[in-house]
C-alpha positions as CSV (number, residue, x, y, z in Angstrom):
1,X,-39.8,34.5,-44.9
2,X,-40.0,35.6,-41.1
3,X,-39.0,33.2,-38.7
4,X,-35.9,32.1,-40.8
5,X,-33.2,31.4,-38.5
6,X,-30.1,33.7,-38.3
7,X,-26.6,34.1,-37.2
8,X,-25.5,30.9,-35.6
9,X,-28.6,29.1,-35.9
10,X,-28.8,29.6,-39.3
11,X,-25.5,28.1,-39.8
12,X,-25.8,25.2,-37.5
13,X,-29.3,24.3,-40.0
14,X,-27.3,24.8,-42.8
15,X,-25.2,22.1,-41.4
16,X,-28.1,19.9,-40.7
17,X,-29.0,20.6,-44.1
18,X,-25.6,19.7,-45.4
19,X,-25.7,16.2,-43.4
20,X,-29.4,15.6,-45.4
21,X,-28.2,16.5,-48.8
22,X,-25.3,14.0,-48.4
23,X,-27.6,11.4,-46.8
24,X,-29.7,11.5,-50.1
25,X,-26.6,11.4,-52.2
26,X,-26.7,14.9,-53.3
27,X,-24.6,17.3,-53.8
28,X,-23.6,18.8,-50.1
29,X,-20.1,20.1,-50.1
30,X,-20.6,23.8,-51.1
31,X,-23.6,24.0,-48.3
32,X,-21.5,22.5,-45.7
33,X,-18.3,24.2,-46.3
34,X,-19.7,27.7,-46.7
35,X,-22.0,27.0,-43.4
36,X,-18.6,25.5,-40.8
37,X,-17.3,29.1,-42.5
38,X,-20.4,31.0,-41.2
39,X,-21.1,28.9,-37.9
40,X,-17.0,30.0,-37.3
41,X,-18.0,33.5,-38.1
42,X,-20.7,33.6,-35.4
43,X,-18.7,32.3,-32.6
44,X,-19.1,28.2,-32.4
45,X,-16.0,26.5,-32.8
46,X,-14.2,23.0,-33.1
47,X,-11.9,21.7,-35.3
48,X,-14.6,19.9,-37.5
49,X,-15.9,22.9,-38.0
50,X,-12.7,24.3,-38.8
51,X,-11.1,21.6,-40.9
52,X,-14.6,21.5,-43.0
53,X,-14.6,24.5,-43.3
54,X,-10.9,25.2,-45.2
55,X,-11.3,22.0,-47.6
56,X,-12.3,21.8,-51.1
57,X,-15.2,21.7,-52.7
58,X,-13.9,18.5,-54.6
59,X,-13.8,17.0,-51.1
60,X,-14.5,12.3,-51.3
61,X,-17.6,11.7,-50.6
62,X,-16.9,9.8,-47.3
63,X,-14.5,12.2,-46.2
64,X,-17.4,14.9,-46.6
65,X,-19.9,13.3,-45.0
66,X,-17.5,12.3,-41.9
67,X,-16.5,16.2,-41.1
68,X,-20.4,17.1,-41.2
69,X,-21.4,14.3,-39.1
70,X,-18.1,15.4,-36.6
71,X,-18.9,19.2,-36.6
72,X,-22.7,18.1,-35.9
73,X,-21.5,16.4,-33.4
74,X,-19.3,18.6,-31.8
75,X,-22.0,21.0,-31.5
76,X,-24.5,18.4,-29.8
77,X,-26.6,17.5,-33.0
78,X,-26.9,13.6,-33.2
79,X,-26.5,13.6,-36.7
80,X,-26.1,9.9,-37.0
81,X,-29.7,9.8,-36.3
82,X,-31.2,11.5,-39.0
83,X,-33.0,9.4,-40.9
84,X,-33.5,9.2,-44.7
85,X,-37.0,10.3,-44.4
86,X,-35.9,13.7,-42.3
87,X,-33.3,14.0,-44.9
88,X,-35.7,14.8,-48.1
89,X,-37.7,16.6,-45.8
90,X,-34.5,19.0,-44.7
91,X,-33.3,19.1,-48.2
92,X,-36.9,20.0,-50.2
93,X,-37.2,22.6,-47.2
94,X,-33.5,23.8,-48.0
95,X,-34.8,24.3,-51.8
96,X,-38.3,25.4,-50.6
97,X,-36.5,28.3,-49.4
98,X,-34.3,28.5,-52.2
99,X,-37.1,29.1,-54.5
100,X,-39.4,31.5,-52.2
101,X,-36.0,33.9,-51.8
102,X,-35.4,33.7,-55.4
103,X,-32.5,31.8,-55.7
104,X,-33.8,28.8,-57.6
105,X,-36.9,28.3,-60.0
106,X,-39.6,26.9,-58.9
107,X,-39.8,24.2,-61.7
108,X,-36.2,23.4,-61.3
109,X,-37.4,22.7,-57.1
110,X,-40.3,20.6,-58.3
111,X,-38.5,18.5,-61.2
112,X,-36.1,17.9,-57.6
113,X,-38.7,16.8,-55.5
114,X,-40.2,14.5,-58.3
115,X,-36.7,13.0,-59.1
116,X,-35.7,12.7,-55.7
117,X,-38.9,12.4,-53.6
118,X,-41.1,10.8,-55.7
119,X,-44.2,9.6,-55.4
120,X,-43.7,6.9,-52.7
121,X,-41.4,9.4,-50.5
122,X,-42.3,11.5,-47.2
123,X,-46.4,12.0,-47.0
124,X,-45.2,15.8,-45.8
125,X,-43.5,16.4,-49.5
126,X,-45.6,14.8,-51.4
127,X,-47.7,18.3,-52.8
128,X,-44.2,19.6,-54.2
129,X,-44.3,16.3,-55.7
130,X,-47.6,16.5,-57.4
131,X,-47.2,20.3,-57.9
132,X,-44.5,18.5,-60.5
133,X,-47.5,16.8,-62.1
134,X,-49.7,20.0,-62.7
135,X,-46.8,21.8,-63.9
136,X,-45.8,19.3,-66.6
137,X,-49.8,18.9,-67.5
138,X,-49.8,22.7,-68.1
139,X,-47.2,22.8,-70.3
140,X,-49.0,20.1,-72.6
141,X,-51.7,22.3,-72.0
142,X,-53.9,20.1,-69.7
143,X,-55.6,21.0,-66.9
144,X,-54.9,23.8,-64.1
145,X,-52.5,24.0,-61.6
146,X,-52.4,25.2,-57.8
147,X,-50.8,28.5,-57.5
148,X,-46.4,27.2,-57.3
149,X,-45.7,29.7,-54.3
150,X,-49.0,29.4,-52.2
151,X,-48.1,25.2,-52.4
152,X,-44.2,26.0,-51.4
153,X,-45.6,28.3,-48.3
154,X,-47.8,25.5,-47.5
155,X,-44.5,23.0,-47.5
156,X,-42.6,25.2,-45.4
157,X,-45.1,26.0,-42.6
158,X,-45.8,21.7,-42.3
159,X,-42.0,20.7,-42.6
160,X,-40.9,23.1,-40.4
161,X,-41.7,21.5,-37.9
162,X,-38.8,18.6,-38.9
163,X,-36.6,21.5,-39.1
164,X,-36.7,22.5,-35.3
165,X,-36.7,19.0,-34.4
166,X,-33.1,18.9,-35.2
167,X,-32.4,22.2,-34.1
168,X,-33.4,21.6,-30.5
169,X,-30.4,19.6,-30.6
170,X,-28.5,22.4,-30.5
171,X,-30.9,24.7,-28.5
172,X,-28.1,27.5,-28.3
C-alpha cells in the first residue's frame, strides 16, 4: 500500500508495533529484534537498539518488553504511554498489513482480531471483528459477507491515523 513508511521510519513503527504486541501479551520478539536490526541499518543508534537487536528470540518476557520500551525511548517515543487500546489498534494494523501484502491469510487476521479484539475492544477494530462473524456464517453457509480486502483497506485508512500519532514522536 502507498504511504507505507520506509527506511528508518519503517523501523522505528515496527518498534512501536513491537511495544503493542508485547503490551497485548503477544508474541513480539521476532518484530522487535529484526526492527532494532533494521532501525541500526538505517542509521539510528543506541545501545537498546543494539543490545535488542543481538538477543534471542527466546528472550523473558520482561526482559523483552524493557529493551523495546528503552530503544523507544532512546529514540524519543514515550512508549510508556501507549495505552492498551492503541496497542490492538497498532497490532491489527501490523496484521492488516500483513494480510493486504500477502504475508498472512485473511481468516487467520480476522480469527486474531476476534480472539484478541473482541467484541467489547477498540470501536476503530471492531469491522475486522465482525468481518470474523460473516466469515464463519459463510462457511456454515449463512448469509453474505463484505468483500475481506475492501473491509481491511477500510481498517487501515481509519487506524492510520493511531499509527502517526506515535510516530510524530519520533518525527525524524
Amino acid at each position: 500500500m502507498s504511504g507505507e513508511p520506509s527506511g528508518a521510519a519503517a523501523a522505528v513503527l515496527e518498534l512501536i508495533t513491537a511495544r503493542a504486541l508485547w503490551l497485548i501479551r503477544q508474541d513480539a520478539a521476532p518484530l522487535a529484534i529484526a526492527a532494532a536490526a533494521r532501525a541500526l541499518a538505517a542509521g539510528l543508534d543506541g545501545e537498546a537498539l543494539r543490545e535488542l537487536a543481538g538477543v534471542p528470540r527466546t528472550i523473558g518476557t520482561f526482559e523483552l518488553g524493557d529493551l523495546i520500551e528503552a530503544s523507544l525511548t532512546s529514540l524519543g517515543v514515550p512508549a510508556s504511554l501507549m495505552t492498551e487500546e492503541d496497542s490492538l489498534v497498532l497490532g491489527a494494523n501490523h496484521y492488516a498489513r500483513q494480510v493486504i501484502g500477502g504475508r498472512l491469510a485473511t481468516r487467520e487476521f480476522t480469527a486474531w482480531a476476534h480472539s484478541v479484539i473482541g467484541h467489547g475492544g477498540p470501536e476503530i477494530a471492531q469491522e475486522i471483528v465482525e468481518l470474523d462473524d460473516h466469515l464463519d456464517g459463510l462457511e456454515v453457509g449463512w448469509g453474505e459477507s463484505p468483500d475481506p480486502l475492501h473491509v481491511i483497506e477500510g481498517f487501515l485508512d481509519v487506524s492510520n491515523s493511531v499509527v502517526q500519532k506515535w510516530l510524530r514522536f519520533w518525527n525524524r
